[in-house]
TORDO-739417 format. One line per field, with one value per residue (C-alpha): x, y, z; residue number from 1; residue in three letters. Coordinates in steps of 0.05 Angstrom, whole numbers, plus 5000, padded with zeros to 4 digits. Layout:
x <- (X,...) $
y <- (Y,...) $
z <- (Z,...) $
resi <- (NUM,...) $
resn <- (Ala,...) $
//
This chain:
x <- (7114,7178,7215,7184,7220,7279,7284,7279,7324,7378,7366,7375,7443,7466,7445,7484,7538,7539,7531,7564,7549,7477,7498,7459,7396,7401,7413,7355,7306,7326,7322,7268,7223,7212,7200,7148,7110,7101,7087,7035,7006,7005,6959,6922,6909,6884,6833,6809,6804,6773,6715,6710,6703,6653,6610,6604,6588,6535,6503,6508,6456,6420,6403,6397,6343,6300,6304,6278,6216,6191,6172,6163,6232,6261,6337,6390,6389,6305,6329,6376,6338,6273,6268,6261,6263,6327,6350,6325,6360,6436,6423,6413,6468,6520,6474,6484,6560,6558,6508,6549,6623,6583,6570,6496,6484,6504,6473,6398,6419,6428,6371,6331,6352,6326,6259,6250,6276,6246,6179,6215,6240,6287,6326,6397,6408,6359,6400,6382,6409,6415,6372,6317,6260,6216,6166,6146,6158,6109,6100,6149,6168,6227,6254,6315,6313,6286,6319,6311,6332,6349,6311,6243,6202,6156,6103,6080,6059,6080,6116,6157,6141,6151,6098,6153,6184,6245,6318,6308,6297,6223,6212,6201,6249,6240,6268,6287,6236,6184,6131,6094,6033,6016,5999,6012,6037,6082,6084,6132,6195,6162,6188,6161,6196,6224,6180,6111,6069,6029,5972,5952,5926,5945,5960,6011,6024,6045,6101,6086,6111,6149,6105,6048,6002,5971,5913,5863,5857,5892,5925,5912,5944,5901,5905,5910,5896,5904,5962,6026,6027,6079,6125,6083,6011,6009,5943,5914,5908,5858,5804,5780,5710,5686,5715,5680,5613,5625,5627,5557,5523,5543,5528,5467,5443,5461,5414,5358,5371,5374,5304,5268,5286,5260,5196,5186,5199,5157,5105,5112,5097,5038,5011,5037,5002,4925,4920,4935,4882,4829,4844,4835,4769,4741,4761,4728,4659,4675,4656,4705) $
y <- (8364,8335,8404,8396,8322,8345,8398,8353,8305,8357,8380,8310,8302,8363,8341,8277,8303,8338,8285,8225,8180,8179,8169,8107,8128,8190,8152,8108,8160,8202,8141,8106,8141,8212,8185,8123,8185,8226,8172,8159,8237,8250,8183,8213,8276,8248,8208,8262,8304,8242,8245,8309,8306,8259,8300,8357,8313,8276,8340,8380,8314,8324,8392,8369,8320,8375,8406,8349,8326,8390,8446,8497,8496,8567,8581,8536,8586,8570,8499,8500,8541,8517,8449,8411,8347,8359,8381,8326,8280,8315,8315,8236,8224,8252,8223,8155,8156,8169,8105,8070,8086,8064,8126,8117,8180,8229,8200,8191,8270,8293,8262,8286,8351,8342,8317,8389,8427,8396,8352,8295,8237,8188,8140,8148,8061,8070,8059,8110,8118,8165,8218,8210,8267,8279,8333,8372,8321,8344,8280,8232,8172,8127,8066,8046,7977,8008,8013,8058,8043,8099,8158,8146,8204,8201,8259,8292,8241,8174,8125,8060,8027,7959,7908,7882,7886,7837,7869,7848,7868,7904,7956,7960,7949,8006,7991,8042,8095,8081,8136,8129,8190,8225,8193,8127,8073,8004,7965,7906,7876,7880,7891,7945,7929,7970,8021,8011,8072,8070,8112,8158,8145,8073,8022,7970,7917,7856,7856,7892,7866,7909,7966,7950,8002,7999,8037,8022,8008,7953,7966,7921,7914,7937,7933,7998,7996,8071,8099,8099,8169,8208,8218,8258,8240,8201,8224,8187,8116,8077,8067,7989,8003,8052,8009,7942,7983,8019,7943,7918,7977,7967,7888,7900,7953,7898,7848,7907,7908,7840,7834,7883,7844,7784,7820,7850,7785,7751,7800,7795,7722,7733,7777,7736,7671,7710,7740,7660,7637,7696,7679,7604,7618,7660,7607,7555,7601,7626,7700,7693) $
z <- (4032,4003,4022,4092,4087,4058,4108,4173,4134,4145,4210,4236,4195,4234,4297,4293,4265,4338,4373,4347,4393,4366,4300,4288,4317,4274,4198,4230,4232,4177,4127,4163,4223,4173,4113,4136,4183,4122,4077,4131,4142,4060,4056,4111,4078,4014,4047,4081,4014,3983,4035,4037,3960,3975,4025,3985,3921,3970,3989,3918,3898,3951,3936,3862,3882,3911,3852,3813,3853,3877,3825,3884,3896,3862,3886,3924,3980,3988,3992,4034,4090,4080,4062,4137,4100,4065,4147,4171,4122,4132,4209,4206,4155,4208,4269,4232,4229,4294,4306,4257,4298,4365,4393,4402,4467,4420,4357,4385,4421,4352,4328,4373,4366,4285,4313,4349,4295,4229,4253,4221,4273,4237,4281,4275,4264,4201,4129,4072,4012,3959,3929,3988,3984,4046,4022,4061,4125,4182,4225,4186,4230,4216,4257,4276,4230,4166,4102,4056,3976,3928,3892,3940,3950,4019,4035,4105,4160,4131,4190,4177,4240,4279,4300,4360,4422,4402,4389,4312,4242,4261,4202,4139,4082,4029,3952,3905,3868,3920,3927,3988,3994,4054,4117,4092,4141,4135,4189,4212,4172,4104,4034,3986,3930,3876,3844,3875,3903,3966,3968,4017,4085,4061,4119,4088,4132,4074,4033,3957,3889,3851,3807,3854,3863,3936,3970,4028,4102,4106,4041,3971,3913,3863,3786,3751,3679,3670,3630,3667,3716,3722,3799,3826,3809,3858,3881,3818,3838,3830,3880,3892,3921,3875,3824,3844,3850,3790,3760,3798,3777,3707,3713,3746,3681,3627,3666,3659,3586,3594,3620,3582,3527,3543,3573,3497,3472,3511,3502,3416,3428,3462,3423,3355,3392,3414,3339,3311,3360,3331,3255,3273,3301,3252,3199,3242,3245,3318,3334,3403) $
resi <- (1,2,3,4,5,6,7,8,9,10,11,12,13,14,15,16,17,18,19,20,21,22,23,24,25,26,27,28,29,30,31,32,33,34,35,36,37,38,39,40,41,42,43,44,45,46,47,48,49,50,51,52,53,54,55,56,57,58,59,60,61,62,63,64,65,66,67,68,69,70,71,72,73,74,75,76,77,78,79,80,81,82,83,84,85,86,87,88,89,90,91,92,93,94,95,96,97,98,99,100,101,102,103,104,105,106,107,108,109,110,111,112,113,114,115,116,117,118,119,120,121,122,123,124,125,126,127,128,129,130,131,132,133,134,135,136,137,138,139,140,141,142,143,144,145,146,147,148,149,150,151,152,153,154,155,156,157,158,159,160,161,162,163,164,165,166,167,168,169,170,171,172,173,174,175,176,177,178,179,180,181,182,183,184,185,186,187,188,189,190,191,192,193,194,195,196,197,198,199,200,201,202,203,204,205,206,207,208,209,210,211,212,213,214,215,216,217,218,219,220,221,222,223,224,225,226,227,228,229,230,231,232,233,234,235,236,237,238,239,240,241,242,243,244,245,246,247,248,249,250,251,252,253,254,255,256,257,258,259,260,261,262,263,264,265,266,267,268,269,270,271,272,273,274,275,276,277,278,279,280,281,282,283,284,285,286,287,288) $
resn <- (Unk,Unk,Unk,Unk,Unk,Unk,Unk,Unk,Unk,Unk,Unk,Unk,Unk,Unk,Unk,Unk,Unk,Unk,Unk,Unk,Unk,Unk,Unk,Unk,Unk,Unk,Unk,Unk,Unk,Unk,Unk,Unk,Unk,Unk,Unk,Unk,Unk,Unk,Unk,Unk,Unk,Unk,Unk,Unk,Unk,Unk,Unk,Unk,Unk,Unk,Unk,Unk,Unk,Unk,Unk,Unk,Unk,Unk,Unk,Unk,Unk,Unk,Unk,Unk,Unk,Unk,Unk,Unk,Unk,Unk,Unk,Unk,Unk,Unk,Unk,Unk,Unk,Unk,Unk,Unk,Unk,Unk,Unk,Unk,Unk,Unk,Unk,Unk,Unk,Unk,Unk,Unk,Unk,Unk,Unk,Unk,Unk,Unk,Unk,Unk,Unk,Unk,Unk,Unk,Unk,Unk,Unk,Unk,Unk,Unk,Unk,Unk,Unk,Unk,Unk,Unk,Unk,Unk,Unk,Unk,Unk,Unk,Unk,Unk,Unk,Unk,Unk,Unk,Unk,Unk,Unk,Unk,Unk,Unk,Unk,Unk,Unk,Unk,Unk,Unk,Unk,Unk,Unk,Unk,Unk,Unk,Unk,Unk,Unk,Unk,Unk,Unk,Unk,Unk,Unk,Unk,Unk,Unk,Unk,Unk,Unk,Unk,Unk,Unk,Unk,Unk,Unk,Unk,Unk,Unk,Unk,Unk,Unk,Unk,Unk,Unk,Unk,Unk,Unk,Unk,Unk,Unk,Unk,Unk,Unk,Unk,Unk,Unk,Unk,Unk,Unk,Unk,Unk,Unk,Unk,Unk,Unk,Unk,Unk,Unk,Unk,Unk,Unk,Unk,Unk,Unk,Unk,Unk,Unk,Unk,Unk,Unk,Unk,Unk,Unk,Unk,Unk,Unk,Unk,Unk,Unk,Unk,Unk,Unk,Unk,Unk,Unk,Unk,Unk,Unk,Unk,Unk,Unk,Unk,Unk,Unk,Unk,Unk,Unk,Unk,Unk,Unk,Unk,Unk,Unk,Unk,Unk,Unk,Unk,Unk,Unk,Unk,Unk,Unk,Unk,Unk,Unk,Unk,Unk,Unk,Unk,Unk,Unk,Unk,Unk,Unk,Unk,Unk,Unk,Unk,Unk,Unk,Unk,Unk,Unk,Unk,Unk,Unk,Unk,Unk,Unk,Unk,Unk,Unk,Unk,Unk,Unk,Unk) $
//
């Protein structure tokens, strides 16, 4: 580049040496005009290597993250063809800058495009970060207002969805190493805060505490007092109806015991209280 400056530098010497009457216009641009326009076009070129550094960095992790939360994945090339969510999620990051630069016709166009390629519909206005896993995807729904934190790993049919007509915040806000199982379903401008799992065919429509486990229809935070379970057993939660009739039944057996026990008791007594009644009688010269 500095020969290329160096170069032009010279050429417009020459020409103003031919033409003297344009001297000053000539020193202008050779000590001004070239060197602030290349100054400009060799910043220019390293921010375009700098994000371009940074796309292929972006997707090398996404392909990474594949890798670490699904154990069927065997080569990069299997990844890269076959993985719809991992499609899905480079077809919204460039549908988003396009959202983002206000070019919303051919943002929701690309989007839509996904939606008939990979299954997956994810509004172009939504914000997700990094290291985002959609397994297998079929049927994922994502709205324009969600957010999405980092590292959260969401299975086939699960929808962030809004409860409203009005142009505001609508969906649900997503924190990072979220696991939400298949078919599960957040509804309205809720939080799910960082590291709980929603269980599936779960219907979440209030905010979650962080490391909350949820399950149900609609969904409840339940207490798990089982061991902590790895990423992806997330098909082990605990289940709050079998649970609380897994506690009567067991209530209802001790009161059983319970009662048998008193029954025997009460049955010693008796007996105890009839055979003191006979030895009183014989001793009184009774034959009853």
């Amino acid at each position: 580049m500095q020969i290329v400056l160096l170069t032009m530098n010279a050429w417009v010497v020459g020409a103003c040496s031919d033409h003297p009457d344009s001297k000053d216009l000539c020193n202008l641009m050779s000590t001004t005009f070239l060197p602030g326009f290349f100054r400009g076009f060799i910043g220019l070129n390293r921010v375009y290597k700098e994000r371009n550094t940074a796309l292929l960095k972006t997707l090398k992790e996404d392909i990474q993250t594949v890798f670490a939360k699904d154990p069927a994945a065997r080569s990069v090339l299997e990844v890269i063809f076959c993985y719809p969510g991992l499609h899905a999620l480079w077809f919204h990051r460039l549908a988003h800058f396009l959202w983002c630069h206000k070019l919303q016709f051919p943002a929701r166009f690309l989007s839509h495009i996904s939606r008939f390629l990979t299954d997956i519909e994810i509004h172009p206005g939504a914000k997700i970060g990094r290291r985002f896993f959609i397994d297998h995807g079929a049927g994922v729904v994502i709205g324009e207002t969600a957010e999405v934190g980092d590292d959260v790993l969401i299975y086939q049919g699960v929808v962030l969805g809004g409860t409203t007509l009005k142009k505001e915040k609508r969906h649900p806000t997503i924190g990072n190493n979220v696991i939400m199982g298949a078919r599960a379903v957040a509804l309205g401008a809720i939080v799910i805060e960082d590291g709980a799992r929603i269980g599936s065919g779960s219907v979440v429509i209030k905010s979650v505490p962080p490391g909350a486990t949820v399950v149900g229809v609609p969904g409840r935070v339940v207490e798990d007092r089982h061991k902590p379970l790895l990423d992806l057993e997330h098909g082990k939660l605990p289940d709050p109806v079998s649970e609380t009739l897994k506690l009567i039944i067991e209530e209802q057996d001790k009161l059983k015991q319970r009662l048998r026990q008193l029954e025997t008791s009460r049955e010693s007594a008796l007996t105890a209280g009839g055979l003191e009644e006979q030895e009183r009688g014989l001793g009184e010269g009774r034959w009853w």
